[in-house]
Backbone bond lengths (Angstrom), bond angles and torsions (degrees), N, CA, C in turn:
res aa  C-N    CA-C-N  psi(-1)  N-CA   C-N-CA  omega(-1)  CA-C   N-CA-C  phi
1 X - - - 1.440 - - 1.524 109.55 -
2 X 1.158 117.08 -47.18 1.565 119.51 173.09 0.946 122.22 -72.35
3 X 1.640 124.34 -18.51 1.398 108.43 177.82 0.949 129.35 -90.98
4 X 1.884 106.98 -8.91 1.573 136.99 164.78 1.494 101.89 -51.63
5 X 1.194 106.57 -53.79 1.609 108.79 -165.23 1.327 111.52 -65.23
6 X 1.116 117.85 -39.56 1.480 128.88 -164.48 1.346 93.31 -85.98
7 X 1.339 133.71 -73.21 1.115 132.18 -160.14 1.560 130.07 -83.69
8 X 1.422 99.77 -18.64 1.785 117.30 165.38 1.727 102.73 82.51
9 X 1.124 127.44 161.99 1.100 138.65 -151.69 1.641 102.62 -122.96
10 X 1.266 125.97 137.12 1.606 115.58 153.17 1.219 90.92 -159.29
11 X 1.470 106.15 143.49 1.508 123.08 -174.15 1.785 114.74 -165.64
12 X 1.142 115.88 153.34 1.195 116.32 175.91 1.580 117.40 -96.50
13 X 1.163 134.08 113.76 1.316 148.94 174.06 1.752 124.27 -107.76
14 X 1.560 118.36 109.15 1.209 115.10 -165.96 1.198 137.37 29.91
15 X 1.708 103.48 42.03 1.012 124.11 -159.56 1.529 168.64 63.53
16 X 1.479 75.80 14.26 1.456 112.87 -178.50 1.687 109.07 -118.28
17 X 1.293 105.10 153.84 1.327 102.52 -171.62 1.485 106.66 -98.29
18 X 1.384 127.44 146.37 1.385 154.11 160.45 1.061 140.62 -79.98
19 X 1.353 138.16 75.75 1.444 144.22 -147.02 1.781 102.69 -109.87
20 X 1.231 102.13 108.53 1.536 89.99 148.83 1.599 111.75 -135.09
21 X 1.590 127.62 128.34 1.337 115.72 -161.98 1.622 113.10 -65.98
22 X 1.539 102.53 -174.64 1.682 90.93 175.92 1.809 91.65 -106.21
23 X 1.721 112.48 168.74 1.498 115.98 -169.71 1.503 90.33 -137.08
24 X 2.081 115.99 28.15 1.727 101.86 166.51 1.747 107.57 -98.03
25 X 0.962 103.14 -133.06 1.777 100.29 -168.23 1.606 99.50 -67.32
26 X 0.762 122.37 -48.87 1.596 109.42 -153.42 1.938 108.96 -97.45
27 X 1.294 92.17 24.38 1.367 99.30 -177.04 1.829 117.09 -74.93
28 X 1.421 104.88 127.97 1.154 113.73 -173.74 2.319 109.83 -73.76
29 X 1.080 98.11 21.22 1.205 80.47 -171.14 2.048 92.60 -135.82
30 X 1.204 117.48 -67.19 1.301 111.75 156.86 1.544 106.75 -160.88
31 X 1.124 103.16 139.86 1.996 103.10 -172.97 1.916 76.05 -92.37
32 X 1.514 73.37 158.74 1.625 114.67 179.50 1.635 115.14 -115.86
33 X 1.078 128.77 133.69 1.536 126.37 -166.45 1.923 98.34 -72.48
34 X 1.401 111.02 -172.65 0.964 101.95 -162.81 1.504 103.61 -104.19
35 X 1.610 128.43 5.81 1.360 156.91 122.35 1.912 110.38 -34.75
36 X 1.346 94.30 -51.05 1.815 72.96 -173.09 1.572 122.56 -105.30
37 X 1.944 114.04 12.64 0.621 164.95 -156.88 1.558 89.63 -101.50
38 X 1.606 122.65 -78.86 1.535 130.61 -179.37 1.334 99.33 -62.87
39 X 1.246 129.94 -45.56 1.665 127.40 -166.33 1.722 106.37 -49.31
40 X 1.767 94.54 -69.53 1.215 108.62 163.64 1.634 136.66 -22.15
41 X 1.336 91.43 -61.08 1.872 97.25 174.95 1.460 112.00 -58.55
42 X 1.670 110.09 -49.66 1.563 109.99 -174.65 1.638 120.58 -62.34
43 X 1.726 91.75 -15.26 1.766 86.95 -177.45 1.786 105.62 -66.20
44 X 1.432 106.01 -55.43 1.206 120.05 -166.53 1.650 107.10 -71.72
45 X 1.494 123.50 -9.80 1.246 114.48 159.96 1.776 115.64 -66.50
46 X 1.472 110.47 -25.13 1.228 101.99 -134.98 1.781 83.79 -116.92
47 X 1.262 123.85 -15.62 1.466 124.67 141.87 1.192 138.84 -74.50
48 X 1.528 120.23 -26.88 1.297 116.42 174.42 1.558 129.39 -125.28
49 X 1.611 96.43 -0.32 1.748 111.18 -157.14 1.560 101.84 -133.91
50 X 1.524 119.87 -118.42 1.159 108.49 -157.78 1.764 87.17 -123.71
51 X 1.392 126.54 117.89 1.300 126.86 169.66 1.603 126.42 -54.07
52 X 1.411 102.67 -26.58 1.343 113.99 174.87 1.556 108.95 -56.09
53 X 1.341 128.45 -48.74 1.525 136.22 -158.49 1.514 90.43 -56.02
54 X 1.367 117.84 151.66 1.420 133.42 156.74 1.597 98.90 -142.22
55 X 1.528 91.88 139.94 1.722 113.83 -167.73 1.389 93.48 -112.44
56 X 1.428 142.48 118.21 1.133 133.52 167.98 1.519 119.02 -96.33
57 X 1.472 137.51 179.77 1.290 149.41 -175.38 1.762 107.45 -68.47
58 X 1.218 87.56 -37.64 1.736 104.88 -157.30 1.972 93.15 -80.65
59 X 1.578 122.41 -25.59 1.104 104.36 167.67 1.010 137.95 -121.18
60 X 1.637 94.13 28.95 1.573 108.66 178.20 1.568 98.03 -96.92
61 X 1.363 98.55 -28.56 2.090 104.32 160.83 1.551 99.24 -51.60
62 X 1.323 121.56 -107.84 0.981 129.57 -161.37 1.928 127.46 -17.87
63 X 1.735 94.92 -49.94 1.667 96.99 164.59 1.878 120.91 -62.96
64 X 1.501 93.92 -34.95 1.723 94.27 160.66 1.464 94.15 -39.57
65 X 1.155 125.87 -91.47 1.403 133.66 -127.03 1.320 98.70 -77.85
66 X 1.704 128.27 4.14 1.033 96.45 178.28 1.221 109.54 140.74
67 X 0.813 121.47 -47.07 1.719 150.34 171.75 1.601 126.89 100.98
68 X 0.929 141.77 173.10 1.183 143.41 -179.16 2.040 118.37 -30.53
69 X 1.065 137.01 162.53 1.113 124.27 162.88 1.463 129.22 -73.25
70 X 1.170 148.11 97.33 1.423 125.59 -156.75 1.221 108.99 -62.22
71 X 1.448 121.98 159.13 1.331 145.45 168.00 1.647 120.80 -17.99
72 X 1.021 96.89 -71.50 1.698 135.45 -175.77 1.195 93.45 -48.41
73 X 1.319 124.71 -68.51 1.034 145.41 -163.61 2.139 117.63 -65.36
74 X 1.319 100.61 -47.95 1.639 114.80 148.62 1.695 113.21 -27.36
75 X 1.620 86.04 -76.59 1.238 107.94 -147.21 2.128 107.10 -70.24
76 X 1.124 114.20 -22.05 1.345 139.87 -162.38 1.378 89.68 -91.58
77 X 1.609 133.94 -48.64 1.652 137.27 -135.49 1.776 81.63 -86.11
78 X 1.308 159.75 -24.71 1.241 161.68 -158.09 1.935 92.73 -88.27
79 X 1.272 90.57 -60.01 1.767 96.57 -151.85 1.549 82.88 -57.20
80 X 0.981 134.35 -27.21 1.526 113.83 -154.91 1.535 136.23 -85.60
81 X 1.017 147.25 61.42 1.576 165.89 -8.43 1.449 107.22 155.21
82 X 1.543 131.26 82.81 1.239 131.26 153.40 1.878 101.60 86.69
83 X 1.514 112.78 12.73 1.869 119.64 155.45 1.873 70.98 105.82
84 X 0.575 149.23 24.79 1.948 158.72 177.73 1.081 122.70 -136.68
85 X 1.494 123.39 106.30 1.674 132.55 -176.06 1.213 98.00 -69.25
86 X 1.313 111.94 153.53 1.547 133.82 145.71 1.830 118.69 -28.23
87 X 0.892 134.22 -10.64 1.316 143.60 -140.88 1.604 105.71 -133.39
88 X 1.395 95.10 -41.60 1.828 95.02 -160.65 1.384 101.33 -94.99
């Protein structure tokens, strides 16, 4: 849902095209802070989806930027030693 918002949608559907713009920084129509961004998601969680979900500020930042660090990637970034894994 947030990354829809932020990032906007285009897709082809039975052959027709699917536009929905994006509303993060570089949005040609109006960006939304990352406050109305969370507001936003929770409305439409809580009208059409699951009321339980809460979208906060702090991770509508974080998916901006990119999203979380993956796992793998955590856990791997230590072992790795002078451009040479642990392994090789």
């Amino acid at each position: 849902m947030v990354s829809a918002i932020l990032f906007g949608v285009q897709r082809e559907v039975k052959g027709k095209e699917v536009l929905m713009p994006s509303f993060g920084p570089n949005s040609q129509v109006q960006a939304l802070s990352d406050q109305q961004i969370a507001s936003l998601s929770n409305y439409i969680f809580q009208q059409y989806g699951n009321p339980d979900l809460q979208v906060t500020p702090e991770q509508v930042t974080a998916l901006r930027q990119g999203g979380a660090q993956p796992l793998l990637a955590r856990v791997a970034g230590p072992a790795t030693l002078g451009g040479r894994c642990w392994w090789s």
